[in-house]
C-alpha positions as CSV (number, residue, x, y, z in Angstrom):
1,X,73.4,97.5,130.5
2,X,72.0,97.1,126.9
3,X,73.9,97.6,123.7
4,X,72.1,100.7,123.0
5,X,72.1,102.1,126.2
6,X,75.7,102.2,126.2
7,X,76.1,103.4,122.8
8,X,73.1,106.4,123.8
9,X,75.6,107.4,127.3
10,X,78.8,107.1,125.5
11,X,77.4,109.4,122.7
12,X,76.0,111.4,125.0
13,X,79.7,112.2,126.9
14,X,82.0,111.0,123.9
15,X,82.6,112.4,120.1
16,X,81.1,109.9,117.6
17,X,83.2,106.9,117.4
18,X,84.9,106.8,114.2
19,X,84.5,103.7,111.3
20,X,87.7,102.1,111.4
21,X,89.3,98.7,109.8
22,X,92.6,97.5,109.8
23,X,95.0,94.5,109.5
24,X,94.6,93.8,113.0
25,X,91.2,92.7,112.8
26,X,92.1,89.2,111.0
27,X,93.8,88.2,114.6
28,X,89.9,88.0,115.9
29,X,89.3,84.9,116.0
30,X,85.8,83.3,114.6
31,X,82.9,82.6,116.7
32,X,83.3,78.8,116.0
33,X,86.9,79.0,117.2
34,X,87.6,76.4,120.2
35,X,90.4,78.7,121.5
36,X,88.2,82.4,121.3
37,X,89.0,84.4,124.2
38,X,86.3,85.6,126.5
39,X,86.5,89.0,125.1
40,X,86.4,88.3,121.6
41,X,83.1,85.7,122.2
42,X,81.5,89.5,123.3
43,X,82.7,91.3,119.8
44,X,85.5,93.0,122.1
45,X,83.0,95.1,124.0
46,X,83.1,93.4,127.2
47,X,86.6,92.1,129.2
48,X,86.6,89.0,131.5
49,X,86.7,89.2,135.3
50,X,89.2,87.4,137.2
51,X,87.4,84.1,137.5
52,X,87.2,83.8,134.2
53,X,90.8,85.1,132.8
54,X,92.4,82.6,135.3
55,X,89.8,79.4,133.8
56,X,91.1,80.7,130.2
57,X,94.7,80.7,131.2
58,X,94.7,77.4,133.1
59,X,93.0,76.1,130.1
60,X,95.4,76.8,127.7
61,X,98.5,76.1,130.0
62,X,96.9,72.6,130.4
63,X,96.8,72.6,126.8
64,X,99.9,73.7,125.5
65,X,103.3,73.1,126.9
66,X,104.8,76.3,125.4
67,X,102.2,78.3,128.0
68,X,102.6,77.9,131.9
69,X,100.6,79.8,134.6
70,X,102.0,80.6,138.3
71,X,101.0,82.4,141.0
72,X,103.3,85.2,142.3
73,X,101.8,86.8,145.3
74,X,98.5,87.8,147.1
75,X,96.3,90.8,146.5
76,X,95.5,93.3,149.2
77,X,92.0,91.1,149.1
78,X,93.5,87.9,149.3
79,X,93.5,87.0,145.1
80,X,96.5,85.1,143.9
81,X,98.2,87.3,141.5
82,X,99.3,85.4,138.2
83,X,101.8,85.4,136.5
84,X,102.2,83.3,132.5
85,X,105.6,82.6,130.8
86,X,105.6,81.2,126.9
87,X,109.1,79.5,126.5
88,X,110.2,77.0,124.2
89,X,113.1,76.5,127.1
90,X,112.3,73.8,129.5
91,X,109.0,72.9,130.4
92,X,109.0,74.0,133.9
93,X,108.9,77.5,132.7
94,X,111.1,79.3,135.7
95,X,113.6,81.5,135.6
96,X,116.7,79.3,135.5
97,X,115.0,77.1,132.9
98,X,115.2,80.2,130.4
99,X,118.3,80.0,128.0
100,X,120.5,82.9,129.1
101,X,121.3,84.1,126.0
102,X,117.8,85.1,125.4
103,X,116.4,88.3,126.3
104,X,113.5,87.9,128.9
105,X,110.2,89.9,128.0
106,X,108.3,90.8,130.9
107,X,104.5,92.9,130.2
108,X,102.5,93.7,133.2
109,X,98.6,94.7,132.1
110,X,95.7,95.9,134.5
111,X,97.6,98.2,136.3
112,X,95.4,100.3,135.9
113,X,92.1,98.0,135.3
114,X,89.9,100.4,133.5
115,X,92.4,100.4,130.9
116,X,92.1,96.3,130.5
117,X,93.1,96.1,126.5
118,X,96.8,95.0,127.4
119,X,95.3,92.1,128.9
120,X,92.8,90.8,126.6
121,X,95.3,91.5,123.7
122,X,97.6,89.2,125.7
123,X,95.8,86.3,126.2
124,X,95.2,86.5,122.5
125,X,99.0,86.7,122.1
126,X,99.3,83.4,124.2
127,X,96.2,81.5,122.4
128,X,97.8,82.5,118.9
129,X,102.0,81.2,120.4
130,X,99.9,77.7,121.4
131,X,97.9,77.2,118.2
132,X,98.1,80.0,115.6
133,X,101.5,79.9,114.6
134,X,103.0,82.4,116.8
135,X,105.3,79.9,118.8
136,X,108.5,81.3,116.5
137,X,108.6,84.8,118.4
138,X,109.4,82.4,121.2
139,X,113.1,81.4,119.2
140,X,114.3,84.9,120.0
141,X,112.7,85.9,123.4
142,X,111.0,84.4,126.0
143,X,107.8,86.0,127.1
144,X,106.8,86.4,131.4
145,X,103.2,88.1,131.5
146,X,101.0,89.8,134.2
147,X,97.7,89.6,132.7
148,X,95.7,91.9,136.1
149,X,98.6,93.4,138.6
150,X,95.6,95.4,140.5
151,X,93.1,92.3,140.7
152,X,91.5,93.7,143.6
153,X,90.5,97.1,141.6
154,X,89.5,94.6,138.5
155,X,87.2,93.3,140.4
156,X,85.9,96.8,141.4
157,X,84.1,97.1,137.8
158,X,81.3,98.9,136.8
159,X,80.1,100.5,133.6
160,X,80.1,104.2,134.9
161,X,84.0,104.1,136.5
162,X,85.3,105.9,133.4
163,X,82.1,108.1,131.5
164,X,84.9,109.7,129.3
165,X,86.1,106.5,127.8
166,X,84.9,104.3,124.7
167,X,84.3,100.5,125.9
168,X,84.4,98.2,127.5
169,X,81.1,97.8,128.9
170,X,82.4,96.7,132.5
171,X,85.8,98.6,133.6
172,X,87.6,98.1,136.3
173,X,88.5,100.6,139.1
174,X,91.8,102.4,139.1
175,X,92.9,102.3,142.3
176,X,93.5,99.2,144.9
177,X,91.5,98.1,147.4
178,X,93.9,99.7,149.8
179,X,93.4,103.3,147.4
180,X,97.1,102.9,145.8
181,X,97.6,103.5,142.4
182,X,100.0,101.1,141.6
183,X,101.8,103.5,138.4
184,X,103.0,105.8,141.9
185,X,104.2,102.7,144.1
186,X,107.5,101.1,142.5
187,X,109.6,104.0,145.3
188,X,107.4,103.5,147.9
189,X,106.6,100.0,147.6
190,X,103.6,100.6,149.8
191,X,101.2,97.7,147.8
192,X,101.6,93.9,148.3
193,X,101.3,93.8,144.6
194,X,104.3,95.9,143.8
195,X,106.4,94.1,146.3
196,X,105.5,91.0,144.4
197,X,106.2,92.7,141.2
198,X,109.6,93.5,142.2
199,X,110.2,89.5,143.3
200,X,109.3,88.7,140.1
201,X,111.3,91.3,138.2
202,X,114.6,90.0,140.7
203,X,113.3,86.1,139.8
204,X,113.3,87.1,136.5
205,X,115.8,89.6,135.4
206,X,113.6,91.2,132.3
C-alpha cells in the first residue's frame, strides 16, 4: 500500500491527524545510524515482522554484553517466543545471575499485535542501554522483555486489521492462531504462550 493511499483511507475513517512535536522525538535515531531500528529506518510508519525483530535483537545481543536474547517457549504455530534481559549482573543473563537486591522489571509487548508500539519503543530502549548511554538505568533495575507474546497473530498482519486506528501501515492480528486473546487467558491458561509467560514470571520473580 502507497504512502498516500494510506493517508487517503485513514482520512477517510479517522479525524485529521494532528501536528505534533515533542522531546521524544530526539530518541529517533538518524538515517546514517549503524544501530536504527527497523521501524525507525521506515519514519515509524511501518513495524518489523518476526524475522526481522529476532535478526535486530540477535544483533545487538551479539554486540553488546549488557543485552542477552533467549527463547522461552513455542507459539501455538511453532515460533520460538523470545524473551531479552539488559543486566549489568553477570553475563549469563538468568535469573539467579540478577543481584537480589535489585528489583526485576519485566514488560511483555504484542499482546495484542495491532497495538505493536511497546515493542518497537523497546528495542529502541535496548539499542540506546547498548550504545546511547542508557546502560545507568540498569544500576537500579534489571530489565526482562517480551518484545511479541502473540507471535503467531503478529504474523497475521495486514493493513486493514484495525480501519479505526492511525499507523502502522502493517498491524498485526489480535487474536492467536488458536482465536485466544491473550489479555483474557492468565485464569484460564488456555494458550501455550501464557503458560510460558507464567514460567517466566515464576523464573523470574518481577
Amino acid at each position: 500500500m502507497t504512502d498516500e493511499l494510506s493517508r487517503f483511507r485513514a482520512e477517510r475513517v479517522l479525524p485529521p491527524s494532528l501536528d505534533w512535536h515533542g522531546l521524544s522525538e530526539r530518541l529517533i535515531a538518524g538515517a546514517d545510524d549503524e544501530w536504527i531500528t527497523p521501524a525507525e529506518r521506515t519514519g515509524l510508519t511501518a513495524t518489523p515482522n518476526y524475522a526481522d525483530t529476532r535478526a535486530y535483537l540477535e544483533r545487538l545481543a551479539a554486540a553488546s554484553p549488557l543485552i542477552r536474547l533467549q527463547v522461552f517457549g513455542q507459539s501455538a504455530q511453532g515460533l520460538d517466543l523470545l524473551v531479552v534481559t539488559a543486566s549489568l549482573d553477570r553475563a549469563d543473563g538468568g535469573a539467579g545471575a540478577f543481584d537480589p537486591a535489585k528489583p526485576v522489571l519485566l514488560v511483555q509487548a504484542g499482546i495484542h499485535p495491532g497495538e505493536i508500539d511497546g515493542k518497537d519503543a523497546g528495542l529502541m530502549l535496548l539499542r540506546d542501554i547498548a550504545w546511547r548511554g542508557k546502560r545507568t538505568l540498569l544500576e537500579r533495575a534489571n530489565l526482562v522483555f517480551v518484545p511479541i507474546l502473540n507471535v503467531d497473530g503478529h504474523e497475521r498482519a495486514s493493513p486493514f486489521n484495525r480501519p479505526n486506528q492511525r499507523g502502522p501501515t502493517n498491524q498485526g492480528w489480535r487474536n492467536t492462531a488458536q482465536n485466544l486473546n491473550l489479555n483474557r487467558d492468565y485464569t484460564k491458561l488456555d494458550a501455550p504462550e501464557t503458560r510460558a509467560l507464567v514460567r517466566l514470571l515464576r523464573q523470574f520473580d518481577p
